[in-house]
N, C-alpha and C positions, 0 to 999 in steps of 0.2 A: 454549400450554404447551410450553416449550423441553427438550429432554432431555439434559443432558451428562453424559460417561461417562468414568471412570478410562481410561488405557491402561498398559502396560508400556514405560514409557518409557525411551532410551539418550538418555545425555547423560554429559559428559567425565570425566574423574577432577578433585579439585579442586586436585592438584597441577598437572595439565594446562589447566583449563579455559580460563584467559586466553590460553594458547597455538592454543588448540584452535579456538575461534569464531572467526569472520568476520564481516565485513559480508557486506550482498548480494553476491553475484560480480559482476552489472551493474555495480555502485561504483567496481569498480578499471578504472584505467585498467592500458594493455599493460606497464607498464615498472614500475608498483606488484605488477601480479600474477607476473609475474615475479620480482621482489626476495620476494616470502611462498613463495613456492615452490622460490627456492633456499636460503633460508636457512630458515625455521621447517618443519623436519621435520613437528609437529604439527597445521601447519593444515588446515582443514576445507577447506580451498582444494584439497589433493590432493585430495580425495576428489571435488570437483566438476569439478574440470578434473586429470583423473590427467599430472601432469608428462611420464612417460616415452610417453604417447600425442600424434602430433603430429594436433591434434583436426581441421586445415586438412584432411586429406587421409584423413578416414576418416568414415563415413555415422553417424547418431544412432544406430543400433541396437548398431552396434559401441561406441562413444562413451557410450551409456546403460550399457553391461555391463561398460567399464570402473570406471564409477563403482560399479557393486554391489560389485567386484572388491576396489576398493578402500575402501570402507567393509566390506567382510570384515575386511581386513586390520587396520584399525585398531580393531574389535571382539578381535580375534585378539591381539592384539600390549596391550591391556588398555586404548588409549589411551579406547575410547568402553564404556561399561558399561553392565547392562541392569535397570532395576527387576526385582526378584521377583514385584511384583505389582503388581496394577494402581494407579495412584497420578494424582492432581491435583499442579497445582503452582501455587504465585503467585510472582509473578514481577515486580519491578521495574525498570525503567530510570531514572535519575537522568544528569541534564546537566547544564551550566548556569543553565539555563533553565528544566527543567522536569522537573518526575516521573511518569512513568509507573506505573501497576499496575496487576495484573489476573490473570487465573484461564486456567490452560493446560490445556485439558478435549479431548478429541472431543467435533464437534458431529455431531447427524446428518441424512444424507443424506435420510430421509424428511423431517424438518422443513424441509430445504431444496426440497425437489420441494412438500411443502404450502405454502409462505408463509412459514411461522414463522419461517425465516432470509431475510432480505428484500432486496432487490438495487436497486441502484439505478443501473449501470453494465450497458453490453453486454460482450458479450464477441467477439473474433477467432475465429472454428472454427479457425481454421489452431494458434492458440496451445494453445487448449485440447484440439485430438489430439494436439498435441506432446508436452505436458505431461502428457497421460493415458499416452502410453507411455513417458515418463520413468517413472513413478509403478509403469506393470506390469512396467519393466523392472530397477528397481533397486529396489523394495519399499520405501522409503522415503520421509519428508517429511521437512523439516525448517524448512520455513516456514510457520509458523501464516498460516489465515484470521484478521484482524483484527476482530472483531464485535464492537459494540456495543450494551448494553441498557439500560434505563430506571434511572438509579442512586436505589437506597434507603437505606434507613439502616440497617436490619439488616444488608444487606451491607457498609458503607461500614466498620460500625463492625466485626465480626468481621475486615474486611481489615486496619484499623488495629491491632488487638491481635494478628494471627497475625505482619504486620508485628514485631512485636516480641520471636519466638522467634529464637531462633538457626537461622541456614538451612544448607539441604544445600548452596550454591555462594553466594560473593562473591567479585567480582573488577572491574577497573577495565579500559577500552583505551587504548588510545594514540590515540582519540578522544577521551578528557577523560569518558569516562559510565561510570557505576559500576553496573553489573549485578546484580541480587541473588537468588536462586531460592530457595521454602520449598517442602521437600516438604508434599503432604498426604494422609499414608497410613492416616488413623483413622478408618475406618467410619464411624461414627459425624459426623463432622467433613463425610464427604464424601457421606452418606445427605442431613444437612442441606442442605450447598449443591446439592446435585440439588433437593430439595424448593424451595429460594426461586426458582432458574431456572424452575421448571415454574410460579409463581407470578406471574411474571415477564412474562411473554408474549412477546409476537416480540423477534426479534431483527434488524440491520441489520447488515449488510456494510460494511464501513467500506475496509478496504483486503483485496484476495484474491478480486475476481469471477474471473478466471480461474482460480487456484487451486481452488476449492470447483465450479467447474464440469466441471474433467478429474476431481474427486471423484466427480462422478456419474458423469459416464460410464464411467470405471473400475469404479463397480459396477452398472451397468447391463450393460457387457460382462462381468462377472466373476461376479456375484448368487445364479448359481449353483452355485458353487465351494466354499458352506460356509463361507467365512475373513469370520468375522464382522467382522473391523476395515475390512474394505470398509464397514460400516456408518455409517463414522464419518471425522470430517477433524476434523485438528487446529484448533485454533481458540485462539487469546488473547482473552478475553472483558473487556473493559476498559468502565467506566462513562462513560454520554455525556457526563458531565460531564468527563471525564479525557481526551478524544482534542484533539489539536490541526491545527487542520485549515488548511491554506496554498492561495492560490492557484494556478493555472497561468496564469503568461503567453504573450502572441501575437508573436511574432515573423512578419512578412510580406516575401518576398523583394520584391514590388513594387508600382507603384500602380494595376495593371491597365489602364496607358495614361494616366489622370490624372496632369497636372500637382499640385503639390503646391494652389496655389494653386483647382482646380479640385474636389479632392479633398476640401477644406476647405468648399468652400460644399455637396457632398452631406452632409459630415458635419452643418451646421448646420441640415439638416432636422430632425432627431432628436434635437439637443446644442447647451445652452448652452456654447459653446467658449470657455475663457480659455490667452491665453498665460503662462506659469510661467518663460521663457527657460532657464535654466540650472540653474532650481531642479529637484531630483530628487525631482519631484514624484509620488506614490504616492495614487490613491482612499483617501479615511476611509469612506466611507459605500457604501452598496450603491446601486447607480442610478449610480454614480459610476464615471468608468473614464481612467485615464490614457494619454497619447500621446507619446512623440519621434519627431520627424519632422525629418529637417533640421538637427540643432542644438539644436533646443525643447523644453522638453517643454510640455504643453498638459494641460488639465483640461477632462473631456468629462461634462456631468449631462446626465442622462436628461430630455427633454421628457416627463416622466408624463405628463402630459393629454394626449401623443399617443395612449395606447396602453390596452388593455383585458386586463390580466392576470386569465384565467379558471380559470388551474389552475397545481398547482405549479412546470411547466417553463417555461410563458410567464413569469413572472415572477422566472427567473434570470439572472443578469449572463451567463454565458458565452454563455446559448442569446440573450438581446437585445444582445449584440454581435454574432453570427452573424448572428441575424435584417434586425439594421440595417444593419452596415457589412461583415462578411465574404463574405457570401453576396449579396446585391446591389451593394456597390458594388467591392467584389475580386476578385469573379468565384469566390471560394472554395466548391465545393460540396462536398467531402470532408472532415472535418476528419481520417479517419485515413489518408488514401492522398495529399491533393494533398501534392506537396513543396514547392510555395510557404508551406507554413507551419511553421514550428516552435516549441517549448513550454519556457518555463523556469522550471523549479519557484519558489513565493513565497521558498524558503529562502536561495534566490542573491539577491544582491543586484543593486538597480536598477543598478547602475554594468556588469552583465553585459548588460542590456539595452543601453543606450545603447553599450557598445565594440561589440557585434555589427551595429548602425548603422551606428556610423562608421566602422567598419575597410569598409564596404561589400555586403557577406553580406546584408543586411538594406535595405529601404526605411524602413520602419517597425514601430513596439512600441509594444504593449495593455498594461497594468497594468487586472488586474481585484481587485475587492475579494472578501477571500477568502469564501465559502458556510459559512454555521454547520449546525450539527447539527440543527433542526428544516428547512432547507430540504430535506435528505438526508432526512430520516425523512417526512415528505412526500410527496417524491419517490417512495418504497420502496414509501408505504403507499396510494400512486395507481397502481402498479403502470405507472409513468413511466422512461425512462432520458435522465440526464443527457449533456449533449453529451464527446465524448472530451477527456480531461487538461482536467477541470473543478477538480481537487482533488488536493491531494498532502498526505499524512494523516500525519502521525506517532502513535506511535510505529512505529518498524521493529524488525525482529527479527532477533535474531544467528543466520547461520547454524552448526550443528552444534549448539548449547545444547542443545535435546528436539530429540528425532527420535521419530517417528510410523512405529513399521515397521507394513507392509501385508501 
């Protein structure tokens, strides 16, 4: 039984709002963030990297206080505004490609300590005290945990028709995606969708284990302080049906002493190997896993009948590429620390692999087929964690949109 809860949410004026959001900070590069920073007065990019602080030469604590400093200022100055009262929102993204929707609630933190929010990812301690005293030092969120739940049709179809009031924010980026927000401020409206959540049962983590994890411990250190929105972490609650979920590729700086020729006959323990030459060739099927090596690319199936898959993690591609070829034959025994390895998202294209090849940086590249949502939910509900940058999930969320003050 999942509990979600209104909050008093700030988010842009709707004259401002396309000025105001951002992408992820991560996203931009130095000379992108830069150019938002000297030209759009409005973006939410001040507030997370305050311009007139030079961040190189000043500790998180100072760095975190700038940031409260200056999300004052842009409450102060009217650019970010504050629901009256506690309020839900739904919430679409629209691309090219695909649409997004979904329900902008607190989740809470006991559901998460019971199970009912279900995890399927580790997490870094180092990230997630980071991020806990981010969170105690500027009071604010503004990147929802991603969760998903079992899509129904009572909800599917109330999404579709609120879909069709007129919303409190639309607006487009100069990414090509059209953003849309409905408030949901009717008692009534939002008594219901607390009742079909609680109907509902668990919920999975989709994208935000670390996020929802500096959640707890921020009220674990905080719990008894009285400020009940420790209770709660934002959350975009999107139907399983509706996430789209991309691989992560491997990139390996070398062949851990193997010749290429030598390298190939350990891989054919494991793999029907075919050569593809030039073709940019890409796994269809799961068991399936592609390689450039040299110039090649190559198509790598899984000898099934070598192998006895007994639970949900033995029988994933990223953990039986470890198993077979990362960790035994490349020596690879970390996948979050060695720097012989690196990860590129499914969203980039093949041709990023192969130039990181051939420009030299690289020995060779993994193409894995991407993990669907019951391998995740599985995973969550074995109380398993998946190997690191197994998945890259959309949809993402604009920074500044809702903010979650603490």
């Amino acid at each position: 039984m999942a509990i979600i809860q209104p909050f008093k949410a700030v988010h842009p004026t709707a004259d401002k709002v396309s000025l105001v959001t951002s992408r992820s900070y991560d996203d931009y590069g130095a000379t992108e963030l830069a150019a938002y920073l000297e030209f759009n007065p409005f973006s939410f990019l001040h507030i997370l990297n305050p311009a007139y602080m030079n961040q190189q030469k000043i500790g998180f604590d100072k760095r975190f206080k700038a940031v409260a400093h200056k999300y004052a200022d842009f409450k102060r100055d009217g650019i970010l505004v504050q629901e009256e009262k506690a309020v839900l929102y739904l919430y679409q993204i629209e691309s090219k490609n695909h649409a997004f929707i979904g329900i902008l609630a607190g989740t809470s933190i006991k559901d998460y300590q019971d199970n009912v929010i279900k995890k399927h990812e580790d997490t870094l301690q180092y990230r997630v005290d980071l991020f806990k005293d981010y969170l105690h030092q500027t009071g604010f969120n503004t990147e929802p945990v991603l969760i998903t739940y079992n899509s129904t049709t009572a909800l599917s179809e109330w999404i579709t028709a609120k879909s069709q009031e007129r919303p409190l924010l639309d607006f487009s980026t100069t990414n090509k995606e059209k953003h849309t927000l409905w408030k949901i401020a009717d008692e009534n409206e939002i008594q219901w969708l607390q009742e079909q959540f609680k109907s509902i049962g668990d919920l999975y983590i989709a994208d935000g284990h670390h996020r929802s994890a500096s959640a707890e411990l921020l009220y674990e250190q905080d719990k008894n302080s009285g400020n009940q929105n420790l209770d709660y972490f934002m959350s975009y609650l999107i139907a399983d049906t509706n996430v789209k979920i991309y691989e992560y590729n491997r990139l390996i700086r070398d062949l851990n002493g193997f010749t290429k020729d030598d390298f190939i006959k350990k891989l054919a323990d494991n793999f029907v190997i075919k050569s593809k030459k030039q073709e940019l060739w890409k796994p269809k099927h799961k068991f399936e896993f592609g390689m450039y090596l040299d110039n090649d690319f190559y198509s790598l199936k899984l000898k099934e009948e070598n192998f006895i898959f007994d639970d949900a993690l033995s029988g994933l591609d990223a953990q039986i590429l470890y198993k077979t070829v990362l960790q035994p034959i490349l020596g690879i025994e970390d996948l979050r620390t060695d720097d012989r390895i690196a990860y590129v998202p499914g969203t980039k294209s093949i041709t990023t692999i192969k130039e990181q090849v051939d420009n030299g940086e690289f020995e060779v590249g993994f193409m894995l087929f991407p993990i669907n949502i019951k391998e995740i939910k599985d995973l969550a509900d074995a109380n398993l964690i998946m190997p690191p940058k197994s998945t890259f999930i959309e949809p993402k969320f604009r920074s500044g949109l809702v903010v979650y003050e603490i």
